[in-house]
C-alpha positions in Angstrom: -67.9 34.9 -38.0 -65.4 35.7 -35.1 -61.7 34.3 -34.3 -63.7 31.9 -32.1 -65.4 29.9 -34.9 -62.2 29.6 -37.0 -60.5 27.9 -34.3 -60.4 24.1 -35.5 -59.5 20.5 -33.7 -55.6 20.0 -33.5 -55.1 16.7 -35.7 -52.2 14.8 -37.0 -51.7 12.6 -39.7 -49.1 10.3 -39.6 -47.3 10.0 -42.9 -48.7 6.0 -42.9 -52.4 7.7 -42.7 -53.3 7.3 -38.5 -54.8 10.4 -37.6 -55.0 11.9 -34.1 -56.8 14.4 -32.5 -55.2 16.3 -29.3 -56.1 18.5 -26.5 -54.1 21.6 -27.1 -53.3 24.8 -24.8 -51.8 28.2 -25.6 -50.3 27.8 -29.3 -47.7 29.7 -31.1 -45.2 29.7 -34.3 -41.8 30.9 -35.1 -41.1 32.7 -38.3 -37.1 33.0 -39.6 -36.4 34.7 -42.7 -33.0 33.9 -44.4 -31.9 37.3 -44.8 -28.9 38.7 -44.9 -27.0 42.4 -44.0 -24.4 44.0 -46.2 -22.6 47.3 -44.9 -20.5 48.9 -47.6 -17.7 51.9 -46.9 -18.9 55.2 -47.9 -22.5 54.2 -48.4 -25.0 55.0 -45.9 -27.9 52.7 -44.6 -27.8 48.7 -45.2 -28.8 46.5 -48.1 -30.5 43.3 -46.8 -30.6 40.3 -49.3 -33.6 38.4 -48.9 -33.5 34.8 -49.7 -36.8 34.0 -48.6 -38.2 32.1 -45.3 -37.1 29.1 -43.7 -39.8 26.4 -43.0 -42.1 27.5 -40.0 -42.1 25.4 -36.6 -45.0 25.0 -34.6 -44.4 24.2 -30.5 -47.2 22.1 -29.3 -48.0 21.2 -25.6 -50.2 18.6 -26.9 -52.3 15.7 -24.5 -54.3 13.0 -24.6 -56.7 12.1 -21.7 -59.7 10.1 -20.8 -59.3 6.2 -19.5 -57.7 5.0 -22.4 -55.3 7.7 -22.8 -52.2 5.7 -22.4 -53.4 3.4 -25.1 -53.8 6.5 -27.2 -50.6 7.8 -26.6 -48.8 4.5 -26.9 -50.1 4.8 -30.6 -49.1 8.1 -31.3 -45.3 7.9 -29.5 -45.4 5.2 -32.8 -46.7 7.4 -35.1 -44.2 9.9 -34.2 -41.3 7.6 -34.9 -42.7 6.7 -38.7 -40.0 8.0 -41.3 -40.9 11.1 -43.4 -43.4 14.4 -43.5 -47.1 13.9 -41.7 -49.9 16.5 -42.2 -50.2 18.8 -38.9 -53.9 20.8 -39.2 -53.2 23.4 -36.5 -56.2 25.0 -34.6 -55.3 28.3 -35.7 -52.8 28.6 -38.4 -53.8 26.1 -41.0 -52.4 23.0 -42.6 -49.0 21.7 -42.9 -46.6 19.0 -44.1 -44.8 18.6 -41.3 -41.7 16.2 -39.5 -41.9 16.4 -36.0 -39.0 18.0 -34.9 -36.0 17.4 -32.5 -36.5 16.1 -28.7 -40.2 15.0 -28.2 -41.1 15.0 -24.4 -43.9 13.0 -23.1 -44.7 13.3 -19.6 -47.8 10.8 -17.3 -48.3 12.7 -14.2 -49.9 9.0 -12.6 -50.0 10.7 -9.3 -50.3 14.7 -9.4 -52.7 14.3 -12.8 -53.8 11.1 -14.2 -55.5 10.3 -16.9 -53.6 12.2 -19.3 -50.6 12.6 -21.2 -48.2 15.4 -22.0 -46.3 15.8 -25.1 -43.9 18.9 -25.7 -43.8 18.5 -29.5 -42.2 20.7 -32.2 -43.8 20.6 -35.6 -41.1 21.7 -38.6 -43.2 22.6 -41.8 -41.3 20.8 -44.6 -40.7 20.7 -48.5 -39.3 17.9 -50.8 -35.7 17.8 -50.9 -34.6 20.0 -53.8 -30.5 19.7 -52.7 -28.9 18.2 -56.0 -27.4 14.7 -55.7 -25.6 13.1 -58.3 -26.1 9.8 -59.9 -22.7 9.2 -58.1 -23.0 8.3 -54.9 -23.1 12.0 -52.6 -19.8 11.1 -50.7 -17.9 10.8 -54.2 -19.7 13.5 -55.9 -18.8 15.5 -52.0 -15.1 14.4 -52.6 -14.7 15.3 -56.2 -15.7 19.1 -55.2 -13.4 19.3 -52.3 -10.5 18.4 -54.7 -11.5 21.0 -57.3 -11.7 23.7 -53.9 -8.3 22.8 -53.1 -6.7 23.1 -56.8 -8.8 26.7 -57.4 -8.5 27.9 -54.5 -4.7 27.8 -54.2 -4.3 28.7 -58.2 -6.2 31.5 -57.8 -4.7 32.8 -54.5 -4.1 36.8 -55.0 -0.5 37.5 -53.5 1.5 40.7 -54.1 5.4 40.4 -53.8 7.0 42.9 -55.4 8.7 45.0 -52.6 10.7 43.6 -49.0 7.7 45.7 -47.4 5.3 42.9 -48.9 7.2 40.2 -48.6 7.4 40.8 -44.8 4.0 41.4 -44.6 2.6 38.3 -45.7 5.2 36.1 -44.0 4.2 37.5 -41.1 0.0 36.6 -42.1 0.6 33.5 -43.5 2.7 32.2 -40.0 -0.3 33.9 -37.6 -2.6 31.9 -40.1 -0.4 28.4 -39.4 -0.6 29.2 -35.5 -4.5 29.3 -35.5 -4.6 26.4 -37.3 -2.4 24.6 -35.1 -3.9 26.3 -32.1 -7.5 25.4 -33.5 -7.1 22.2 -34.5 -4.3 20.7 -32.4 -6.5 19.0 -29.9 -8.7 17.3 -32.6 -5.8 15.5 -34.5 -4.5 14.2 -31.8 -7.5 12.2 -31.4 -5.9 9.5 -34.1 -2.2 8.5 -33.4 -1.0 8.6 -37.1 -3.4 11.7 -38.4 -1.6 13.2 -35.2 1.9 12.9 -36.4 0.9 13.9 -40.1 -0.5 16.9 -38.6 2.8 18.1 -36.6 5.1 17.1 -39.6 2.9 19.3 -42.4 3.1 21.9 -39.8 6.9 22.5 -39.3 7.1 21.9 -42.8 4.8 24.9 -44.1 6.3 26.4 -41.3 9.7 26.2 -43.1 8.2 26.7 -46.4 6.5 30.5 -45.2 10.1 31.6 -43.6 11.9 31.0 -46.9 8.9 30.9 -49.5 10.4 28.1 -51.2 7.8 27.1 -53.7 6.4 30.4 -53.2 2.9 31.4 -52.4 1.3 28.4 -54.2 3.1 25.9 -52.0 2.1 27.8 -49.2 -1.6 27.7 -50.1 -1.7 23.9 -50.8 0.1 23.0 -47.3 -2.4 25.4 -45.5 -5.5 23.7 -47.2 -4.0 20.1 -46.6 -3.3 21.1 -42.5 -6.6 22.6 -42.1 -8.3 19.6 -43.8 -6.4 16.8 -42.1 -8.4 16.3 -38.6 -11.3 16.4 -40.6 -10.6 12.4 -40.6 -9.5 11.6 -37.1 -11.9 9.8 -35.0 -12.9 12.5 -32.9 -16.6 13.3 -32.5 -18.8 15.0 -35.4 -19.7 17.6 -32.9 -15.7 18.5 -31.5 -14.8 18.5 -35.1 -17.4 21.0 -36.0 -16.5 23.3 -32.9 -13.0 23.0 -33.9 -13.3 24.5 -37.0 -15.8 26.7 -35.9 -13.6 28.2 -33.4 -10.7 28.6 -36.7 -13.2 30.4 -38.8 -14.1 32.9 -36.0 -10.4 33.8 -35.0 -10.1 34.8 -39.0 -13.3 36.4 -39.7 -13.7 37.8 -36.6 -12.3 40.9 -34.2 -11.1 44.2 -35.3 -7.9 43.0 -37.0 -10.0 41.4 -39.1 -11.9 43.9 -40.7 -10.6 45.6 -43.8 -11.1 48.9 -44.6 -10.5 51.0 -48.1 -7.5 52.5 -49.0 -5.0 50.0 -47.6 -2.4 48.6 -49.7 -1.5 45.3 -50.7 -0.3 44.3 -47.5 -3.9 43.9 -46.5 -4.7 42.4 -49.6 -2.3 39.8 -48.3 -3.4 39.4 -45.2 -7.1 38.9 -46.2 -5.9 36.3 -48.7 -4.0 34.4 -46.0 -7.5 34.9 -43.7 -10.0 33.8 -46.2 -8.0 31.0 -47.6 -8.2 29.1 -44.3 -11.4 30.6 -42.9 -12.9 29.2 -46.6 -10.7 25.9 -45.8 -12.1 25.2 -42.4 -15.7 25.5 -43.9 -15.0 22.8 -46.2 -13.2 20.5 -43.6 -16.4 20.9 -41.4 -18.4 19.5 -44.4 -15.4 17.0 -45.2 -16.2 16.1 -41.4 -19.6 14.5 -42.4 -18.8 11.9 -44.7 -15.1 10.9 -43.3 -15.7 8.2 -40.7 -12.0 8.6 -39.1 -9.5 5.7 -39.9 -10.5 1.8 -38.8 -9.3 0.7 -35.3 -7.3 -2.7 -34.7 -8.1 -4.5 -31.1 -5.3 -6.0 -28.9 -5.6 -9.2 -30.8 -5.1 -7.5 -33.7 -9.0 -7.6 -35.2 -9.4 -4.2 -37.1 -12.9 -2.9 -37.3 -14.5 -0.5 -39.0 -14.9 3.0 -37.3 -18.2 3.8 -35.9 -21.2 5.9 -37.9 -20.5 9.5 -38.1 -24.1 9.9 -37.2 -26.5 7.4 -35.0 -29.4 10.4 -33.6 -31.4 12.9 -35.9 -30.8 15.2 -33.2 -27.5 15.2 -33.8 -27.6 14.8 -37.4 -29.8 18.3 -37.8 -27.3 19.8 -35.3 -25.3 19.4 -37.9 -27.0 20.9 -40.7 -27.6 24.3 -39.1 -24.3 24.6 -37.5 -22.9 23.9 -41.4 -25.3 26.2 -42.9 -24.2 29.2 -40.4 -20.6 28.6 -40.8 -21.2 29.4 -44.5 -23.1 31.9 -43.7 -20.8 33.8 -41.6 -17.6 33.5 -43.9 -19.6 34.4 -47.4 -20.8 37.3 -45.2 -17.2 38.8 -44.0 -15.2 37.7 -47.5 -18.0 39.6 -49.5 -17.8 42.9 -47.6 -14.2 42.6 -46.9 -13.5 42.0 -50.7 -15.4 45.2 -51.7 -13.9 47.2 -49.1 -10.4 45.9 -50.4 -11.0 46.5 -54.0 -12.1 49.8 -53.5 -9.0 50.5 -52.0 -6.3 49.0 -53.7 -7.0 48.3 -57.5 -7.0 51.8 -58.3 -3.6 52.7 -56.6 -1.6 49.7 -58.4 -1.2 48.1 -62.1 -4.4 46.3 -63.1 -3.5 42.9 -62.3 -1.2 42.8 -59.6 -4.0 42.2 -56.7 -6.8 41.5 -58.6 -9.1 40.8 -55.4 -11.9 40.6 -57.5 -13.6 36.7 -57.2 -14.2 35.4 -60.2 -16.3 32.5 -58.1 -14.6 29.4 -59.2 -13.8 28.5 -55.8 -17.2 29.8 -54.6 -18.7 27.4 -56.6 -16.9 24.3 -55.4 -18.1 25.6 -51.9 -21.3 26.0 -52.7 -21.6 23.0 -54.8 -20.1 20.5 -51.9 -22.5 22.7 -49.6 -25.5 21.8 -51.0 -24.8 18.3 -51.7 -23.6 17.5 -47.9 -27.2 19.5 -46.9 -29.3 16.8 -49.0 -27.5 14.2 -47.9 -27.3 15.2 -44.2 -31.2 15.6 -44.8 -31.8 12.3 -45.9 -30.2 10.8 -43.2 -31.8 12.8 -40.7 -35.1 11.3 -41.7 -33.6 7.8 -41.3 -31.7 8.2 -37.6 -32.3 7.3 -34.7 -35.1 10.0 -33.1 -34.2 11.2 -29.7 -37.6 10.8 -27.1 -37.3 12.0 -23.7 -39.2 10.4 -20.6 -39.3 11.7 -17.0 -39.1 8.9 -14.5 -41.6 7.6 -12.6 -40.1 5.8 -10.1 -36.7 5.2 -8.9 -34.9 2.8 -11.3 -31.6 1.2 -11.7 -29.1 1.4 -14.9 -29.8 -1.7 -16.1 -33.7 -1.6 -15.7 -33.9 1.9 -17.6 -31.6 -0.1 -20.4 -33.7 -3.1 -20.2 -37.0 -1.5 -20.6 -36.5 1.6 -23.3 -33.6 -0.6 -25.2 -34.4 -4.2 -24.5 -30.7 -4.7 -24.6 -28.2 -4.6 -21.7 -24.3 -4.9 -22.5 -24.2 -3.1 -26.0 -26.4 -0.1 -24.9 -24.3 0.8 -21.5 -21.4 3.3 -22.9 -24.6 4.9 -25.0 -27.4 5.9 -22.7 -24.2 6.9 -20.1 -23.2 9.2 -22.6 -26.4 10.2 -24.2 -28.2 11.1 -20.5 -24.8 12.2 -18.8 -25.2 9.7 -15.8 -22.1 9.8 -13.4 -21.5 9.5 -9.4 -24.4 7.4 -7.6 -26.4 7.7 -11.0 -24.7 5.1 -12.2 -26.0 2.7 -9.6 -29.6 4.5 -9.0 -31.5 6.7 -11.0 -34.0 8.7 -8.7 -37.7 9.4 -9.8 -38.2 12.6 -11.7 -35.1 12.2 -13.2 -35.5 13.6 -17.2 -33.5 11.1 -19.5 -33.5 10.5 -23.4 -33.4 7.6 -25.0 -33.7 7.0 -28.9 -36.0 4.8 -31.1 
């Protein structure tokens, strides 16, 4: 029995039951292992920490032809859009559960090839959600962590102070830590007026707190949390916010001056405290990002509504999810090989206890804990958004006929599909054939 005879129809099952059968072309599937490198001082070679494999994904050019082949794919755009997993039997690779993934393309060549349909389809191979939710709602049980990472975190904060030499050093840290905050997040608060002026205030005041260490380290460690937190809740877009705070962790984790090596003194001890309190602080403001909606707006006749979803589009939604779980990622990475390097260096040249650098993972845990709640969650609403299609025009069409046909709306849909498609210029008036746009069902 050769390859050839293993080779098997291309069918999927919706997760309602409709099965349907494709045509299929050259096929492939990525793999991703969630692994891990760890380089440690005066060891040669490189541990890897394997955590397993990440679902598999399947890209499909997959079409439907024959006479009735709209009709046919008409009934599969539908079973496309059904919430939850479907069964995928690949012609090669097996069976699946499986969500179709991401941006779903369909093309009908009407003129150059008719009769058929073109789908560019990913298949992501899924499991049941295992995340833990509480029998609280997730946004409470989300909150409840974030307060516990603020009060361990700044309790447990490792700061050495005994000579002028230290002292110096970590005024210096904590102030370069306050201007990439600021620097970081500046644009983002100033999204929302009031979150705005909250921002600037708790600035200049931990910026006269770390020049005469009233309250001493402590203080310092709260304000730093709070600022770094704060434009978690201004109305800005999910996807600035997440940037934002991206772009903080990576000027702490990142770049030479960032990397510790053994045998430095506490100064560096100091200054890796400042780095990983805020890089571990902008982590957990990107996750505070998903579930804080920004502040209510109030109209010129003084109506106030509500402020808009965090997230209307799966796309955007999953997005989120990976660019949380490589954030993460990247800072448990640099804190863990940092820490090692740093205890190797300075525990045995001082007092046991002085700069105990040594994590005793309370804080961890209220990371990883709000972590893996915001994932399920995020999940679960994923399933449940708004799925992004994408449709190459036929013809030349106006604004308000693409609106009218894909949304059956006019007015409320306008600021969206401009957005969403990134119309401007004579687009706004004319959309000319051939013209790839997304819309969302």
């Amino acid at each position: 029995m050769s390859w050839e005879d293993r080779i098997t129809e291309m069918v999927y099952t919706s997760p309602s039951g409709k099965e349907f059968t494709g045509i299929f072309e050259d096929v492939s599937k990525k793999i991703v292992k969630k692994t891990t490198a760890f380089d440690f001082p005066d060891v040669d070679g490189t541990f890897v920490q394997d955590l397993g494999k990440k679902g598999r994904r399947y890209p499909m050019r997959w079409i439907f032809s024959g006479k009735d082949y709209d009709k046919a794919a008409d009934k599969f755009d539908d079973a496309l859009e059904e919430k939850g997993p479907g069964i995928l039997q690949h012609p090669l690779y097996g069976t699946f559960d499986v969500v179709p993934f991401g941006e779903i393309s369909r093309t009908d060549n009407l003129v150059t090839a008719a009769n058929q349909a073109v789908y560019d389809i990913t298949f992501y191979e899924t499991i049941e959600i295992i995340f833990p939710i509480s029998e609280l709602s997730a946004e409470n049980s989300m909150l409840d962590g974030l307060a516990k990472f603020t009060e361990n975190s700044a309790s447990l904060w490792d700061i050495v102070l005994s000579t002028a030499q230290e002292v110096t050093g970590f005024i210096a840290a904590a102030k370069s830590g306050l201007r990439k905050i600021k620097k970081a997040m500046a644009k983002v608060a100033a999204t929302t007026a009031a979150i705005d002026r909250a921002f600037n205030d708790l600035a200049t005041i931990a910026e006269q707190t770390i020049e005469t260490l009233v309250g001493g380290p402590l203080l310092i460690a709260f304000q730093l949390i709070q600022l770094t937190r704060l434009p978690s809740q201004t109305a800005a877009s999910i996807q600035a916010k997440l940037d934002a705070y991206r772009n903080l962790a990576d000027s702490l984790i990142n770049g030479p001056s960032n990397q510790f090596e053994p045998g430095l003194d506490s100064q560096a001890g100091n200054a890796f405290s400042v780095n990983n309190l805020i890089a571990s602080s902008s982590v957990l403001a990107s996750i505070e990002s998903t579930i804080s909606p920004g502040p209510p707006t109030v109209t010129e006749d003084g109506v106030t509504q509500p402020a808009a979803p965090i997230f209307t589009t799966r796309t955007e939604t999953i997005t989120a999810i990976d660019s949380l779980d490589e954030s993460l990622t990247e800072f448990i990475d640099w804190s863990d090989t940092n820490r090692v390097a740093l205890v190797e260096g300075v525990l045995p040249t001082r007092e046991p206890g002085t700069n105990d650098l040594i994590d005793t993972g309370e804080s961890y845990q209220n990371l990883n804990d709000v972590f893996s709640i915001s994932q399920g969650r995020l999940t679960q609403i994923a399933f449940t958004a708004l799925q992004e299609r994408t449709v190459i025009l036929d013809r030349d069409r106006t604004f308000i006929d693409f609106a009218a046909e894909f949304y059956g709306q006019l007015d409320e849909q306008y600021d969206f599909i401009i957005q969403s498609c990134n119309l401007s210029g004579i687009e706004l008036f004319e959309i000319k054939k051939g013209r790839s746009m997304v819309y969302y069902v």
